[in-house]
Structure formats: structure tokens, C-alpha cells
C-alpha positions in Angstrom: -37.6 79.2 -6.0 -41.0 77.9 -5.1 -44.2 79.5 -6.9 -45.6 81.6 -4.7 -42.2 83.5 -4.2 -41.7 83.5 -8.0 -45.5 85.0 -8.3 -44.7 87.6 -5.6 -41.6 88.4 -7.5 -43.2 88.6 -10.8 -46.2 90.6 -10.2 -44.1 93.4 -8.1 -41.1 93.7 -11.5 -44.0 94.2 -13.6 -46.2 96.9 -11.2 -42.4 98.7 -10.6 -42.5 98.9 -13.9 -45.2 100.7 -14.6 -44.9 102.9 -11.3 -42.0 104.4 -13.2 -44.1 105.5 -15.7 -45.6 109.0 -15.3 -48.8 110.8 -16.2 -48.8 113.3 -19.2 -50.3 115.7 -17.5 -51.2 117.0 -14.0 -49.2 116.5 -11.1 -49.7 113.0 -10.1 -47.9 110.4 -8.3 -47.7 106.2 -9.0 -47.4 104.5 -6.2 -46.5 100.9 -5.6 -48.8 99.0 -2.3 -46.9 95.5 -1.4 -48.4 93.5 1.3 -46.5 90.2 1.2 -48.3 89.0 4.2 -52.0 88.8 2.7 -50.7 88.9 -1.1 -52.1 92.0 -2.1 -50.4 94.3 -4.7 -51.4 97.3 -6.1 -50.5 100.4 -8.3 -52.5 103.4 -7.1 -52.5 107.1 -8.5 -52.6 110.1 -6.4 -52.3 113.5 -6.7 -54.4 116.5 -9.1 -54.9 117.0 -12.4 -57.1 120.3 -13.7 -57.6 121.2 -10.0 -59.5 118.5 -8.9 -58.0 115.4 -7.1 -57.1 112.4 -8.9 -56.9 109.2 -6.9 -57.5 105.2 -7.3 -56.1 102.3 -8.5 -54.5 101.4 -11.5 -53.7 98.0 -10.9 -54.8 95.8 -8.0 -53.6 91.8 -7.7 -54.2 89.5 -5.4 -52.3 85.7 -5.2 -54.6 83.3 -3.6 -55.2 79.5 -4.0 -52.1 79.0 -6.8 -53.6 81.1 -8.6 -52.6 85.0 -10.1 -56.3 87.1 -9.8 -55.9 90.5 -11.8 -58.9 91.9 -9.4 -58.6 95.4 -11.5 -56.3 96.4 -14.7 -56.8 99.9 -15.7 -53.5 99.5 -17.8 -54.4 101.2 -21.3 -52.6 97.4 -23.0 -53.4 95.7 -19.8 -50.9 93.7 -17.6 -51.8 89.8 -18.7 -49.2 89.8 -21.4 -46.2 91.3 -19.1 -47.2 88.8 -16.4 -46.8 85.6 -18.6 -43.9 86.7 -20.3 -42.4 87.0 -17.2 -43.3 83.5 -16.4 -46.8 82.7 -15.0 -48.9 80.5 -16.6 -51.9 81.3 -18.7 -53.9 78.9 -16.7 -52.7 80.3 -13.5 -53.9 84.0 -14.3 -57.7 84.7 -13.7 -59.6 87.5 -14.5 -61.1 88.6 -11.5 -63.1 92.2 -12.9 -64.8 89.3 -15.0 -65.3 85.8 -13.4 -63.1 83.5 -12.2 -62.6 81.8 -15.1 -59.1 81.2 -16.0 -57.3 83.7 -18.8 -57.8 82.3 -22.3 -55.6 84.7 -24.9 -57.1 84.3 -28.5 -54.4 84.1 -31.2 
């Protein structure tokens, strides 16, 4: 399988995966946003909690020049780990919310 299908395939297992999760409270939805065409993928909340209206994203990625850009991560553990276990590269993941500087785990 070439990269950017392996990518595609990667980042939407591991934002299914935590679209199955569910809130602890209020009644919320997690929804999965796909767009294969311009390489956007997201995990967005809607729904209310407490009577007012929750809504926003909870993970939004976007594949562009080789390379994996976590644009937003509002995972509590964050998503970085899942995506290179699954099998993207370290230096293939940027963190866009910070620069574009390419994802350096400390040990």
C-alpha cells in the first residue's frame, strides 16, 4: 500500500476509535468528518451538556506534503502515540497547534 493510503487508513482506525468513546455525562454525540478528497479528518462533539450546547472539535488532521499535521488534539493523552504505534513515522508527524516543527517524543 503506498503512504498516503496507509496515512488515510491510519488516522481514520485511530479517530474511529475514539468516536466510540462516549462522554460521561450530558447527552453528546462523537462524530467522525472524513474528506478523503482534501485529506481532512476530524472528530467533532455535538450535542448538550447542563443545558447549554456543547459543540467543536476534538481532533482535527490534515495530510499534506508527506507529512501527518495534528492541526488540533483535545485528546486528554493525546493522539501522537496511537498514530505511531499504528505505523507513521515520528518524523512524519508535525504538530501543527505548535509550529511546524516535526514531533520529537522525549524518553
Amino acid at each position: 500500500m503506498d503512504t498516503i493510503n496507509a496515512d488515510r487508513q491510519i488516522v481514520q482506525q485511530v479517530i474511529s476509535h475514539y468516536a466510540k468513546l462516549r462522554p460521561s455525562h450530558g447527552q453528546i454525540r462523537l462524530e467522525t468528518v472524513f474528506d478523503e478528497k482534501q485529506d481532512r479528518y476530524a472528530l467533532m462533539q455535538v450535542g448538550w451538556d447542563r443545558g447549554r450546547r456543547v459543540r467543536g472539535n476534538l481532533i482535527y488532521i490534515v495530510l499534506r506534503d508527506g507529512k501527518v499535521v495534528i492541526e488540533y488534539d483535545g485528546m486528554e493523552a493525546g493522539i501522537t502515540q496511537d498514530l505511531i504505534e499504528q505505523g507513521i513515522p515520528e518524523e512524519r508527524l508535525v504538530l501543527g497547534f505548535l509550529d511546524e516543527s516535526p514531533v520529537t517524543l522525549s524518553a
